[in-house]
Legacy VTK file of the C-alpha trace (Angstrom):
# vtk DataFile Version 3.0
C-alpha trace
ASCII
DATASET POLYDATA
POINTS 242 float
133.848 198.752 26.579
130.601 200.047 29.116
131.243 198.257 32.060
128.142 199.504 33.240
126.026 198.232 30.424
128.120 194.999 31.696
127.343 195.211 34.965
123.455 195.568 34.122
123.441 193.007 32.209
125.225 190.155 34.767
123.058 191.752 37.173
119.685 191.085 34.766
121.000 187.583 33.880
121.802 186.890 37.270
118.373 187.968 38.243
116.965 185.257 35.599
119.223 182.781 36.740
117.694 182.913 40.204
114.293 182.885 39.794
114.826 179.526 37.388
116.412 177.665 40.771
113.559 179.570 42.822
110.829 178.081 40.393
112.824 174.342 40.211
113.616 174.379 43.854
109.457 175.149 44.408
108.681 172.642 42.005
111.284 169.820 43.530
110.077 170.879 47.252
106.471 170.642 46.467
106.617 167.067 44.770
109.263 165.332 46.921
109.741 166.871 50.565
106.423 168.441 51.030
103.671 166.179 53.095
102.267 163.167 51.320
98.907 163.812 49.451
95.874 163.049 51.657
93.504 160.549 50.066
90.550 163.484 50.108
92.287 166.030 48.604
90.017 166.078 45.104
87.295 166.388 47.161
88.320 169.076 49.042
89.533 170.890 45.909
85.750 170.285 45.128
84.092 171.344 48.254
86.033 174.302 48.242
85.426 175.574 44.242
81.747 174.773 44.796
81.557 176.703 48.047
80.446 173.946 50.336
82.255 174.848 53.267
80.379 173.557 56.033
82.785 170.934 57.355
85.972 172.479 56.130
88.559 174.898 58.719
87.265 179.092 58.225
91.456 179.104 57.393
91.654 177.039 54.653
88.592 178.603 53.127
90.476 181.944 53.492
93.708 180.624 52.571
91.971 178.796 49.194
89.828 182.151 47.631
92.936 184.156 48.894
94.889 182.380 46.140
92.272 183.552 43.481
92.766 187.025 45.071
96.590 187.115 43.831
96.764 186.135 40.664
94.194 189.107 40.210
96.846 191.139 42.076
99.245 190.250 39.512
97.388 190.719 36.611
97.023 194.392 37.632
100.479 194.468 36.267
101.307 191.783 34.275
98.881 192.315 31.452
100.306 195.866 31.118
103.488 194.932 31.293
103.221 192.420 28.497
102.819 195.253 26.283
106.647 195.667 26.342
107.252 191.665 26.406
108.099 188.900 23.814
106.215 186.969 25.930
102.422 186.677 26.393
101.758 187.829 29.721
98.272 187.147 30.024
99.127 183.102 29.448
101.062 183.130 32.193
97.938 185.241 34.049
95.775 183.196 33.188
97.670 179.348 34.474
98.335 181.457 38.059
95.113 181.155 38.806
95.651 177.450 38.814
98.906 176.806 39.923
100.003 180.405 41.029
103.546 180.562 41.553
104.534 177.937 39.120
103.001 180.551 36.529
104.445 183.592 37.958
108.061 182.724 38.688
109.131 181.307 34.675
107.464 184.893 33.658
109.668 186.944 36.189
113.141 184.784 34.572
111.627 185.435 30.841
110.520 189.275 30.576
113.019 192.051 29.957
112.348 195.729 32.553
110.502 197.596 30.379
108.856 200.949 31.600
106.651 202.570 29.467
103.566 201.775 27.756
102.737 201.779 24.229
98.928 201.679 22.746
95.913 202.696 23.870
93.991 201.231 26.768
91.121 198.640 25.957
88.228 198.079 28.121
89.730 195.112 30.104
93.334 197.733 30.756
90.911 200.272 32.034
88.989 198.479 34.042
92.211 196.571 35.862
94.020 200.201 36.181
91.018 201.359 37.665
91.505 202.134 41.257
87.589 201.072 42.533
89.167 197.475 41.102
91.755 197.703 43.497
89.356 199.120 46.082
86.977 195.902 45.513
89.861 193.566 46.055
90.638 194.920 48.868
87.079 194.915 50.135
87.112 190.590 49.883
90.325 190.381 51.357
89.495 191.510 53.979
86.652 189.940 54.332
88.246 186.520 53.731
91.036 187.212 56.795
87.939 188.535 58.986
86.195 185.146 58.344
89.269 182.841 58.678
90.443 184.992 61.570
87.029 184.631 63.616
85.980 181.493 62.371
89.238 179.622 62.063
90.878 176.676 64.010
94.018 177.472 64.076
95.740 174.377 65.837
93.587 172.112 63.293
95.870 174.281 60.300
99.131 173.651 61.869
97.981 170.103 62.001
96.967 169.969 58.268
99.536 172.360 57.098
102.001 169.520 58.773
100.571 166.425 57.488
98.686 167.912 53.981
100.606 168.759 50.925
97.670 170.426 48.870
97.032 173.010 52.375
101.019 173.025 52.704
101.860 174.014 49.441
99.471 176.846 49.025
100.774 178.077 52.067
103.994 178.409 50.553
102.692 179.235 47.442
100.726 182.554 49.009
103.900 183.339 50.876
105.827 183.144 47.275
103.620 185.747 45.982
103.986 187.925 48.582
107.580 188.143 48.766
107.664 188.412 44.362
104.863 191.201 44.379
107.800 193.923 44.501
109.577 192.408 41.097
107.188 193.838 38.971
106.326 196.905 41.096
109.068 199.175 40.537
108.613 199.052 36.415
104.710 199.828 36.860
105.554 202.539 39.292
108.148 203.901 36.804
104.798 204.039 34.306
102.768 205.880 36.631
105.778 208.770 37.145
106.328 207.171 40.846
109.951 207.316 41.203
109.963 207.321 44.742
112.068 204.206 46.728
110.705 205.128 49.575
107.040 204.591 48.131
108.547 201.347 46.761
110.002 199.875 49.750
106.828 200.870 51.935
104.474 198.713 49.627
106.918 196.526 49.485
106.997 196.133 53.842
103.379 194.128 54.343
102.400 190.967 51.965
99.122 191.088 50.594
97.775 194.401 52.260
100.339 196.925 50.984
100.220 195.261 47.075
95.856 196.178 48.181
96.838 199.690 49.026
99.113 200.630 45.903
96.301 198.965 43.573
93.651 201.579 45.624
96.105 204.801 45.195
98.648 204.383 41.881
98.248 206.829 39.546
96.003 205.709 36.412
98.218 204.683 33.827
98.410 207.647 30.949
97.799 206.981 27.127
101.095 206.893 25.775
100.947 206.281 21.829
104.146 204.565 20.789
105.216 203.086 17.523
106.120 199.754 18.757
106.426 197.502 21.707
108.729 194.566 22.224
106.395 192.143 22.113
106.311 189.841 18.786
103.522 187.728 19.763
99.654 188.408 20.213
98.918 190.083 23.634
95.150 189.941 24.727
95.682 193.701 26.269
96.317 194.633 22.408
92.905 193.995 21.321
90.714 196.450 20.909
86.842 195.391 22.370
84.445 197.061 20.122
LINES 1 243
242 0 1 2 3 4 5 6 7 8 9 10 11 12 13 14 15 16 17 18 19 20 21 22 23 24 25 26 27 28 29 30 31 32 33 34 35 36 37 38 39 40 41 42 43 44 45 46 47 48 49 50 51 52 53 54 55 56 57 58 59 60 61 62 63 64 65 66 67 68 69 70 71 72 73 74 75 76 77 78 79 80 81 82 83 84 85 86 87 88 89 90 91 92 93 94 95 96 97 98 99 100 101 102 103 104 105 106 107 108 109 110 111 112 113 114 115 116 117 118 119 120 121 122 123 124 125 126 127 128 129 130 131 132 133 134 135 136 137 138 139 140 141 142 143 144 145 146 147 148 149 150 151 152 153 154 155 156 157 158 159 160 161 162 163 164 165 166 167 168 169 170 171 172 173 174 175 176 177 178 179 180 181 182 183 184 185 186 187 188 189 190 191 192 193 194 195 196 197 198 199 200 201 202 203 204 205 206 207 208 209 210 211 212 213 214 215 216 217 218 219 220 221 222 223 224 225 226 227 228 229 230 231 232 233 234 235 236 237 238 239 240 241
């Protein structure tokens, strides 16, 4: 018997296992512990997506467009990683940009570590594995935390983080993605021939500005022409764009 093929696998399941209660515990904080619902919360859902920002706090305009910042983050990775998953990555891409975490942590339980990359890359690949993508994300983060830094009340968001589930929860939720950025890191480093832990564990140090930097400086991924990848299902990264 291979105790370590064992081993990896209790470790793997274990692994699932965790980020199931992780998702259910989000899920059962967010809907009954969280702050009640403020009556205007639609409309400042609204205000926000339409960019009329006049009356609203710098910090939860930040906070807000930095949430469509990380699911962009994460699709750096996810759509090539779905090249090696049952799963269809680029759903669960695609619903992050609504609900963010709720999207991201039921991928993390159902994909398998896979390391290498079969096909060719389309237009939509080349342009996410392009580092001047990473560079431009980078470019409106900062931006964002330069605008909610010197424009932002700050005592008005403890009082609304405190009292408001929408501002509370996407607190938490931008936190979650921070701290989950490193699961899928060490597999797309492994692509890009960056086998370094300490590389790994200094990207993984600062949320948010770290993920920036490795999007700005990875290696671009290399065509690697395999026969087949795990996936069964129809990946949007598989189609060629003519």
């Amino acid at each position: 018997m291979d105790f370590t093929l064992f081993k990896d696998r209790s470790e793997m399941m274990n692994k699932k296992v965790g980020f199931w209660l992780l998702w259910l515990g989000f899920i059962g904080y967010a809907f009954l512990l969280a702050p009640p619902i403020q009556p205007n919360t639609l409309e400042l859902i609204a205000n926000l997506s339409l960019v009329h920002w006049g009356k609203i706090n710098a910090v939860v305009v930040a906070l807000f467009n930095l949430m469509g910042i990380w699911p962009l983050i994460y699709i750096c990775l996810m759509l090539i990683d779905g090249r090696g998953q049952k799963i269809p990555a680029w759903l669960f891409s695609v619903v992050s940009f609504g609900v963010g975490a709720f999207a991201i942590l039921p991928y993390l339980a159902l994909r398998e570590p896979y390391t290498e990359f079969n096909g060719e890359k389309n237009i939509l690949l080349k342009i996410l594995d392009s580092r001047w993508f990473g560079i431009l994300l980078s470019i409106g983060v900062f931006a964002l935390i330069s605008y909610g830094l010197i424009n932002g009340d700050w005592q008005d968001f403890v009082r609304q983080w405190q009292s408001d589930r929408f501002i509370h929860v996407m607190s938490l939720d931008c936190c979650l993605l921070s701290l989950l950025f490193p699961v899928l890191l060490k597999d797309d480093m492994a692509r890009r021939g960056m086998d370094d832990f300490r590389i790994f564990w200094a990207i993984s140090m600062v949320p948010l500005l770290d993920p920036l930097a490795y999007l700005c400086v990875r290696y671009v991924l290399p065509h690697r022409l395999a026969p087949t990848p795990l996936s069964g299902s129809t990946d949007i990264t598989s189609i060629k764009v003519k």
